[in-house]
C-alpha positions as a printed Julia matrix, in Angstrom:
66×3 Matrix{Float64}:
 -10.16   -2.95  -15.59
 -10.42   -1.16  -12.32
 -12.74    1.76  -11.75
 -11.37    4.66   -9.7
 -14.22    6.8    -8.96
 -14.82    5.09   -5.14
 -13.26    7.57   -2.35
 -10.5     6.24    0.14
  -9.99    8.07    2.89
  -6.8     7.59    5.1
  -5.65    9.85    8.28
  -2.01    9.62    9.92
   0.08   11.3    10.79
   1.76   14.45    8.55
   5.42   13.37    9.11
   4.81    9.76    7.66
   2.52   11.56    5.04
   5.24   14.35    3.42
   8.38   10.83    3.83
   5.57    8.66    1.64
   4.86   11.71   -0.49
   9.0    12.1    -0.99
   9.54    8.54   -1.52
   6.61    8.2    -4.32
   8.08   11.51   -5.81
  11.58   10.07   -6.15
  10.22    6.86   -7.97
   7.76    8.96   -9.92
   4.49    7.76   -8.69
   1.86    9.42   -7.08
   0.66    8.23   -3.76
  -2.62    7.16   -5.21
  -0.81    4.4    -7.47
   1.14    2.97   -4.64
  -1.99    3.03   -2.11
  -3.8     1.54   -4.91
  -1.09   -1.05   -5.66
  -0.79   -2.36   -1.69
  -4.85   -2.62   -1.55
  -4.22   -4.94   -4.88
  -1.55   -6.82   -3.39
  -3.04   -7.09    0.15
  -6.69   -8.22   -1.06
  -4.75  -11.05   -3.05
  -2.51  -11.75   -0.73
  -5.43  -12.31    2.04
  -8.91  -13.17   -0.08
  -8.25  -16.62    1.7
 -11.25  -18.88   -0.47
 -12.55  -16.43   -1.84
 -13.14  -16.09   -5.74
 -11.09  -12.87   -6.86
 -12.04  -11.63  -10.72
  -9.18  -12.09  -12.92
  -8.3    -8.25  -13.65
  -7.46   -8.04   -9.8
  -5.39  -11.19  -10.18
  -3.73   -9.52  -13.31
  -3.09   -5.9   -12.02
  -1.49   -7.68   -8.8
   0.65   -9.33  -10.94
   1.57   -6.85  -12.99
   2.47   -4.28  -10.14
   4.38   -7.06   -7.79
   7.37   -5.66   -6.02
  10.5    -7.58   -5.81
């Protein structure tokens, strides 16, 4: 199970900001579940040989896009 207590933070720029905020609206997800949900998929997607704990494998999994 992941633990969400570390701190992220991200600047860009407030135009792409209130378009990603829209977008997650409209699918009903809060930016926090779809920044979460790239880190996931990008971490799997580029741990190269590294050894990645099996809830990571399993959330990615879960939350892969089409």
């Amino acid at each position: 199970m992941e633990n969400k207590t570390a701190r992220f933070t991200v600047l860009l720029d407030p135009r792409k900001k209130r378009i990603f905020e829209e977008i997650c609206a409209a699918q009903d997800r809060t930016p926090s579940q779809v920044v979460r949900q790239l880190i996931r998929e990008y971490v799997v997607a580029h741990a190269g040989d590294r050894e990645l704990p099996a809830w990571l494998l399993e959330a990615a999994a879960k939350t892969r896009r089409p």
